[in-house]
C-alpha atoms as an extended CHARMM CRD file, in Angstrom:
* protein
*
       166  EXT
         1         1  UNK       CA              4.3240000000       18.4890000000       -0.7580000000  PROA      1               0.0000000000
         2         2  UNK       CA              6.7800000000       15.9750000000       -0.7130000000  PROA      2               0.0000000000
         3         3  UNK       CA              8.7940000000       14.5580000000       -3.5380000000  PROA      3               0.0000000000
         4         4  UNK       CA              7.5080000000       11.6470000000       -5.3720000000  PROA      4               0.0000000000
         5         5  UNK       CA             10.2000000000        9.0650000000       -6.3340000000  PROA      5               0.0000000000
         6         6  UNK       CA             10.6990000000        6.0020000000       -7.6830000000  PROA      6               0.0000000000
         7         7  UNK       CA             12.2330000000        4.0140000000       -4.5700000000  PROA      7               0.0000000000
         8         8  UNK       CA             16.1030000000        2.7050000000       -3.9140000000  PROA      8               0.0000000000
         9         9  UNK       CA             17.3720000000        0.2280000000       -1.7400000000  PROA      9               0.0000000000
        10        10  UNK       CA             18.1100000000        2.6830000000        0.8130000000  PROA      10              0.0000000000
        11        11  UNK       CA             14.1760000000        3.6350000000        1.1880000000  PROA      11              0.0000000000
        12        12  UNK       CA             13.4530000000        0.3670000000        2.3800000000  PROA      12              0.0000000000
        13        13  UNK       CA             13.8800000000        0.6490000000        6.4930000000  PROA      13              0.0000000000
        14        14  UNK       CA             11.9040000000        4.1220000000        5.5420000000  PROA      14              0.0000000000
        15        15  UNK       CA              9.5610000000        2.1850000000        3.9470000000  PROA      15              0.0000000000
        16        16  UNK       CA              9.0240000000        0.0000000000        6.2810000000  PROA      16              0.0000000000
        17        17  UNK       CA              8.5980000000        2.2610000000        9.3320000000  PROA      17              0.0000000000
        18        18  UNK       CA              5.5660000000        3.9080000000        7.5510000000  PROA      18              0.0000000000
        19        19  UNK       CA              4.0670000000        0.9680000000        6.7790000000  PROA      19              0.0000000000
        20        20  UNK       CA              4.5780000000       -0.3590000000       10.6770000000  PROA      20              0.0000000000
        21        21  UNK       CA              3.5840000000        3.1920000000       12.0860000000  PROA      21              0.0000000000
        22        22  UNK       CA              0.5990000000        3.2660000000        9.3680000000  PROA      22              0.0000000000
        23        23  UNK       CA             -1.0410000000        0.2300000000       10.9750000000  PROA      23              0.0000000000
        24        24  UNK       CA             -0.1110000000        1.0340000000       14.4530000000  PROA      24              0.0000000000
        25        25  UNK       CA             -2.4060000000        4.6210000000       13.9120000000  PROA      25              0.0000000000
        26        26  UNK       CA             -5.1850000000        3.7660000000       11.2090000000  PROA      26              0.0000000000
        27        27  UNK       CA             -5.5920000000        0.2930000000       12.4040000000  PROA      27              0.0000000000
        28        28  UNK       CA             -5.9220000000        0.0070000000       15.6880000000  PROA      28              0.0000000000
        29        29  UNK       CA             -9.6580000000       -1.1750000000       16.8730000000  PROA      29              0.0000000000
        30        30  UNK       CA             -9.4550000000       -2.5010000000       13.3800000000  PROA      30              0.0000000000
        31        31  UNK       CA             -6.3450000000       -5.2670000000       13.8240000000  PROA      31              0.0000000000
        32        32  UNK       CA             -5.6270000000       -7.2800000000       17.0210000000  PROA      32              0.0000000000
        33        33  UNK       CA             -2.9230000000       -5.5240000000       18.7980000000  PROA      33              0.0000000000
        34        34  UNK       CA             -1.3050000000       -8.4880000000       18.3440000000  PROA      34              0.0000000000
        35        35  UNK       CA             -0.5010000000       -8.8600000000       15.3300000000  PROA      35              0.0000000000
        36        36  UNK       CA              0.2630000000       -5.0570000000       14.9350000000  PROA      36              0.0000000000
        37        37  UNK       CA              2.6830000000       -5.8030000000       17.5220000000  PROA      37              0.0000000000
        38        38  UNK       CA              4.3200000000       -8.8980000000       15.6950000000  PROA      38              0.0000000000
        39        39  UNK       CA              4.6020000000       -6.1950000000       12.6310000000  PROA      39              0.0000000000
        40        40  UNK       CA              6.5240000000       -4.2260000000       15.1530000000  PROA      40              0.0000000000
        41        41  UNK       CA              8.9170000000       -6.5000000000       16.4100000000  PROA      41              0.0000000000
        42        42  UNK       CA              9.4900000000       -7.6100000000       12.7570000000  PROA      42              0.0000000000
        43        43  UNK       CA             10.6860000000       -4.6240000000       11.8060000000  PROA      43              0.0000000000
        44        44  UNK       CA             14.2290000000       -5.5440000000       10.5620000000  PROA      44              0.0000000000
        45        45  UNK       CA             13.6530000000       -8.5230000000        8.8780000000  PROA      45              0.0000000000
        46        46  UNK       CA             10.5700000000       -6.6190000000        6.9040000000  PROA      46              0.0000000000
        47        47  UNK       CA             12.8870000000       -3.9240000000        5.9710000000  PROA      47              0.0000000000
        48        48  UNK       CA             15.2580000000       -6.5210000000        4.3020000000  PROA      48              0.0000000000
        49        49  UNK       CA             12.3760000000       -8.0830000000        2.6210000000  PROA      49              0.0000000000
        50        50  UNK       CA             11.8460000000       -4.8780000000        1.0270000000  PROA      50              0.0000000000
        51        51  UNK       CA             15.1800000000       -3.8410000000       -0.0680000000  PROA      51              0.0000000000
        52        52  UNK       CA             15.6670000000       -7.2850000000       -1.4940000000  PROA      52              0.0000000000
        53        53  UNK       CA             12.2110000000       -6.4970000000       -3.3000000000  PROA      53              0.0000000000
        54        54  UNK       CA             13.3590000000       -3.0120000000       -4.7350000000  PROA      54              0.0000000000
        55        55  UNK       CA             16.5040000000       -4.3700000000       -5.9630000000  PROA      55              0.0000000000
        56        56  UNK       CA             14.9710000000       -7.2590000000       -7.6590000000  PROA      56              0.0000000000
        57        57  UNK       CA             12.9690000000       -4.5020000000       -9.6330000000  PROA      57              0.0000000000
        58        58  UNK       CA              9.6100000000       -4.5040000000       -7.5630000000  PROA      58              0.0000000000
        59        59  UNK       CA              7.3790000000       -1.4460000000       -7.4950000000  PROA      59              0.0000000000
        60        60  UNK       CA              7.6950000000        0.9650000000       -5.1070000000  PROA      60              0.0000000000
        61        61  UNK       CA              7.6630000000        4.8090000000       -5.1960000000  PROA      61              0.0000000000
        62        62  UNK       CA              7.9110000000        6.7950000000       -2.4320000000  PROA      62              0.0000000000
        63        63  UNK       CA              6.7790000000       10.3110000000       -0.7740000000  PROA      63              0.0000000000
        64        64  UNK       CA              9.9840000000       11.4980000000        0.4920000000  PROA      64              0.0000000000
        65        65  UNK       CA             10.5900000000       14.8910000000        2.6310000000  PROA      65              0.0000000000
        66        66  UNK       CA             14.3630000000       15.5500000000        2.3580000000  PROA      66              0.0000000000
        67        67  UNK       CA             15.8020000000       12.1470000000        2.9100000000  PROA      67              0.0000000000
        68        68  UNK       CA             12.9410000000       10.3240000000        5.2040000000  PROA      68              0.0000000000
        69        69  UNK       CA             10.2340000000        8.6490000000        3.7860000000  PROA      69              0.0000000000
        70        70  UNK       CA              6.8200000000        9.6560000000        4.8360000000  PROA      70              0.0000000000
        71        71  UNK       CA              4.5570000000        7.2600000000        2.5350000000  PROA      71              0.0000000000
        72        72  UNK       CA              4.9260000000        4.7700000000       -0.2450000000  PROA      72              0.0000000000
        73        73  UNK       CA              3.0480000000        3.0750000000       -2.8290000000  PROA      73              0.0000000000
        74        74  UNK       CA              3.7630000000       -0.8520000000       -3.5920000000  PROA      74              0.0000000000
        75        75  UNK       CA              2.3530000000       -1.7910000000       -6.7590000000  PROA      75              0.0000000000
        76        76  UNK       CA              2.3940000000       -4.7420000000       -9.7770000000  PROA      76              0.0000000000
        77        77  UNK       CA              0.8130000000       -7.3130000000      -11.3810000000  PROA      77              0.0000000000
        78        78  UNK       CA             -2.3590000000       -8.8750000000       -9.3560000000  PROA      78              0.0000000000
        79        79  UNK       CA             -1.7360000000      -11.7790000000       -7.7590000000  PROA      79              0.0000000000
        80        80  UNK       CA             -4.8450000000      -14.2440000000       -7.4570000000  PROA      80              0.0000000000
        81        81  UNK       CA             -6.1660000000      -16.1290000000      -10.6920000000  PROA      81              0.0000000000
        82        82  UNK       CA             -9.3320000000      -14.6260000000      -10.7390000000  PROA      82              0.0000000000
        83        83  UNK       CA             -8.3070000000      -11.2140000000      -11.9080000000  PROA      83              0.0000000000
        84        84  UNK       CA             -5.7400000000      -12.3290000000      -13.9820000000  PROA      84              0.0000000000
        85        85  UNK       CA             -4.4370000000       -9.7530000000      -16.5780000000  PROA      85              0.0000000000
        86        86  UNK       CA             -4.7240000000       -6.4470000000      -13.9320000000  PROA      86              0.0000000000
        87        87  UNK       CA             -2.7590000000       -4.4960000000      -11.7530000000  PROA      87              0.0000000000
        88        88  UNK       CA             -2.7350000000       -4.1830000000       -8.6070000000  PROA      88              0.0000000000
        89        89  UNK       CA             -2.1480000000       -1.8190000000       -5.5150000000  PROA      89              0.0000000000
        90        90  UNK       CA             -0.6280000000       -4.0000000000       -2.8020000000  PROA      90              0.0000000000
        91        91  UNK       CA             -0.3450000000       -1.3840000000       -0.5140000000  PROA      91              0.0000000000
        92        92  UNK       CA             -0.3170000000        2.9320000000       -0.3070000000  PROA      92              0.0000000000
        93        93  UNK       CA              0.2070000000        4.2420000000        3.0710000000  PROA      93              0.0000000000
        94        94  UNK       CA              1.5670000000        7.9030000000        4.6450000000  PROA      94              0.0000000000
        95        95  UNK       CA              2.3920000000        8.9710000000        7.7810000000  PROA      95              0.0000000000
        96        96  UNK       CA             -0.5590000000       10.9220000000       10.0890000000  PROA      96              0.0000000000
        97        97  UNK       CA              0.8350000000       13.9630000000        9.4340000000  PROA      97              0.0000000000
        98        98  UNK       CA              1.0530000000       13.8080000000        5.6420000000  PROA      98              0.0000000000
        99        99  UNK       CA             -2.5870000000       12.1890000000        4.8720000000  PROA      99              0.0000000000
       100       100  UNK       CA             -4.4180000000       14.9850000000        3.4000000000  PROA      100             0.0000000000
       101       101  UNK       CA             -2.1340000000       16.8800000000        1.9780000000  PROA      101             0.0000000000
       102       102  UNK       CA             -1.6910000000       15.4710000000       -1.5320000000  PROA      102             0.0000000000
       103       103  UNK       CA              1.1730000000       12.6750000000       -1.1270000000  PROA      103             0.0000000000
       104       104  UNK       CA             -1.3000000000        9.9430000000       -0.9260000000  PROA      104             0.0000000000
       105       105  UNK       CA             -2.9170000000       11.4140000000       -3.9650000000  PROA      105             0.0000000000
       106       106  UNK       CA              0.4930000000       11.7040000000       -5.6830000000  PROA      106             0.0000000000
       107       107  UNK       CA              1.7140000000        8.3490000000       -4.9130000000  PROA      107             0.0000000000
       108       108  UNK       CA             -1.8590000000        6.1460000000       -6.1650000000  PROA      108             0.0000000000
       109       109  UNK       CA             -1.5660000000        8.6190000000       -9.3070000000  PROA      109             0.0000000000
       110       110  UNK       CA              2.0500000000        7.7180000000       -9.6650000000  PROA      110             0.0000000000
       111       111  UNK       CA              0.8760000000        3.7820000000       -9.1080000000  PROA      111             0.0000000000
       112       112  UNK       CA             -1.9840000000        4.2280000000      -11.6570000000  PROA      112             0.0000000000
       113       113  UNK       CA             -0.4340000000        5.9550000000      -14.4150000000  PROA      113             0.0000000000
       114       114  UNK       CA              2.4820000000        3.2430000000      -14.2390000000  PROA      114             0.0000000000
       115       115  UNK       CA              0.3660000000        0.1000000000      -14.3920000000  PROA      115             0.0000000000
       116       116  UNK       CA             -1.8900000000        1.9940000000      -17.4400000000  PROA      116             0.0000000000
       117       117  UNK       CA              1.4800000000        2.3350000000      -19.2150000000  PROA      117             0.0000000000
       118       118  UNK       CA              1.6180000000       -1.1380000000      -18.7590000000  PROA      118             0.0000000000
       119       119  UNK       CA             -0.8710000000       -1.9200000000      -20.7310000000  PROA      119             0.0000000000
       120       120  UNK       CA             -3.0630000000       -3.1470000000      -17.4210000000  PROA      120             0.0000000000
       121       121  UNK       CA             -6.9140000000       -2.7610000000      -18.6230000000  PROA      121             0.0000000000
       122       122  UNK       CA             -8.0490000000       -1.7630000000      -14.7310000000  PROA      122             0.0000000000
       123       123  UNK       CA             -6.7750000000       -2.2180000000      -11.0370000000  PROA      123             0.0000000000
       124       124  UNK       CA             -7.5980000000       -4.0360000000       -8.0790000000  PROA      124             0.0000000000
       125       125  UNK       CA             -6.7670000000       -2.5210000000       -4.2630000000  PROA      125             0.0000000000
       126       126  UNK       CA             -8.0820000000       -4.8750000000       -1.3180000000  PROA      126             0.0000000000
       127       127  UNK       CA             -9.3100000000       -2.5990000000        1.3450000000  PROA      127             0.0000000000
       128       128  UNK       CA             -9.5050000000       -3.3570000000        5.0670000000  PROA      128             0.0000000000
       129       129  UNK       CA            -12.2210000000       -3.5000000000        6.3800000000  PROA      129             0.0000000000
       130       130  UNK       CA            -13.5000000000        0.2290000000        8.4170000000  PROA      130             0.0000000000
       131       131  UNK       CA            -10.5450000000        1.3780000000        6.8720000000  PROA      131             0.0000000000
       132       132  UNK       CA            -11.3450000000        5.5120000000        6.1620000000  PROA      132             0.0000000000
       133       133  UNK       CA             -8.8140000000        4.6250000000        2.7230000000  PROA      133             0.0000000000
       134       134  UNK       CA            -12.1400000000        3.1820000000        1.6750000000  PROA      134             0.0000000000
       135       135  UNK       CA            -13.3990000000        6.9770000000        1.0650000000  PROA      135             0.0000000000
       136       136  UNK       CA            -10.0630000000        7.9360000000       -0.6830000000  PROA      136             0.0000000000
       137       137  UNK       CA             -9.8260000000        5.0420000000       -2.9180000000  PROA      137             0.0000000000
       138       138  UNK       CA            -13.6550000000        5.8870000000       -3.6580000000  PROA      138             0.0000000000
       139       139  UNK       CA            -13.0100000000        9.3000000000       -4.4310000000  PROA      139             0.0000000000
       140       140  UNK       CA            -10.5300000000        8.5570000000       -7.1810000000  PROA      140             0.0000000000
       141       141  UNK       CA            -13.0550000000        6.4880000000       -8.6990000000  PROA      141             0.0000000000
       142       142  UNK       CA            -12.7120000000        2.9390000000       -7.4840000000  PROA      142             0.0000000000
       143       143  UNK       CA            -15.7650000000        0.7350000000       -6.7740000000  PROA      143             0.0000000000
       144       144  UNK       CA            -16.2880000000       -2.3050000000       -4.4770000000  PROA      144             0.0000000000
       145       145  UNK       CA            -16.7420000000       -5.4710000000       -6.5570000000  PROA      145             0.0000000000
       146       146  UNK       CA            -16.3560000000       -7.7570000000       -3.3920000000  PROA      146             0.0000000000
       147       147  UNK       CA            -15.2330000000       -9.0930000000       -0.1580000000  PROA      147             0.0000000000
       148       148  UNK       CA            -12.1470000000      -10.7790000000        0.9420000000  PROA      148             0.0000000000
       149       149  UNK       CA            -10.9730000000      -12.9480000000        3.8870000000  PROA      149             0.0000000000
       150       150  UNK       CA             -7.4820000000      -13.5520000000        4.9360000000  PROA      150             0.0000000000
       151       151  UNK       CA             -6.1800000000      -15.5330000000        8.2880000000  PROA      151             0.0000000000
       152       152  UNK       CA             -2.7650000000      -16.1720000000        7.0160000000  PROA      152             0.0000000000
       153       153  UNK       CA             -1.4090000000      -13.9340000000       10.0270000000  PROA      153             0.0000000000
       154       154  UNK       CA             -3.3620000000      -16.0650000000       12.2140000000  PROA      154             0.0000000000
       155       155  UNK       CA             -6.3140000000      -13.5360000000       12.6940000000  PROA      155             0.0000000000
       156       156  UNK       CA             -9.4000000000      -13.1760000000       10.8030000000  PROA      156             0.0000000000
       157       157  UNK       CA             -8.8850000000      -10.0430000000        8.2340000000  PROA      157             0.0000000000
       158       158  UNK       CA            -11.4760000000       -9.2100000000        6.1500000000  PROA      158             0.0000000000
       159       159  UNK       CA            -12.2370000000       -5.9480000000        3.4630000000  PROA      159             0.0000000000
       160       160  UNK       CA            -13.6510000000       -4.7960000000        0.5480000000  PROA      160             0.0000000000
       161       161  UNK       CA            -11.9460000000       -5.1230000000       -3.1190000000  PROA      161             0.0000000000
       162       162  UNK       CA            -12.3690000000       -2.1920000000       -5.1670000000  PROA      162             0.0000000000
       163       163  UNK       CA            -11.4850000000       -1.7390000000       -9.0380000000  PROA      163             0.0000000000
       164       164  UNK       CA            -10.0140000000        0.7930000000      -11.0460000000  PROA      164             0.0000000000
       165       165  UNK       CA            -10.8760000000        1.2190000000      -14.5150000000  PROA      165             0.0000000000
       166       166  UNK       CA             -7.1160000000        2.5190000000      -15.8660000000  PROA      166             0.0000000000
């Protein structure tokens, strides 16, 4: 299994390819091609958005296999008023090849076990929707407490939002 790690600076283009890749294989049917595409080209400037995040102390750890990373966890405090007070799971993602083999696991443990240190009461992941993550995130006891809608990319998203008792 790979190593689980608290991320650097340097991760961040690593970071960022899995997260691209991610949607370009579990998403597809799911996203317009589109915007997976847009993701794509804006694969620089996302990078640099994350290695200004890590070294301004956000909360990333990674799944790393020698020196590439092939998932990551992005984690903190939720972000809309009406679960104010819990954590959140802003996004977990590995590469094809890795899912199933315990570094997914690994990294929403890692996630968890942070945010309960925290002093967070419970957890809140937002789900696409016909995501399979819906399964894994139910299998490590999360349960859907409701529905969200986002068009800030221009296209219609919508999911499920599960919570984690911590």
């Amino acid at each position: 299994m790979p190593e689980i790690r608290k991320a650097a600076p340097g991760d961040a283009l690593g970071i960022t390819i899995v997260n691209v890749y991610t949607w370009k294989t579990a998403y597809a049917g799911l996203v317009p091609e589109e915007l997976i595409d847009r993701r794509i080209a804006e694969l620089l400037p996302r990078a640099e958005k994350c290695r200004l995040g890590i070294e301004q102390g956000g909360d990333y750890w990674v799944a790393a296999e020698g020196n590439a990373v092939v998932g990551f966890c992005m984690f903190g405090s939720y972000r809309e008023a009406d679960h104010a007070g819990a954590g959140e799971i802003y996004a977990l993602y590995t590469l094809a090849g890795y899912q199933r083999r315990g570094a997914g696991t690994a990294l929403f443990t890692a996630a968890v076990e942070t945010l309960k240190a925290r002093g967070y009461p419970y957890a809140i992941v937002n789900c696409l929707r016909g995501n399979p993550a819906l399964t894994f995130y139910q299998n490590r006891g999360g349960t859907v407490i409701g529905r969200w809608e986002d068009d800030s990319s221009g296209f219609r998203l919508e999911g499920d939002t599960l919570r984690f008792e911590l």
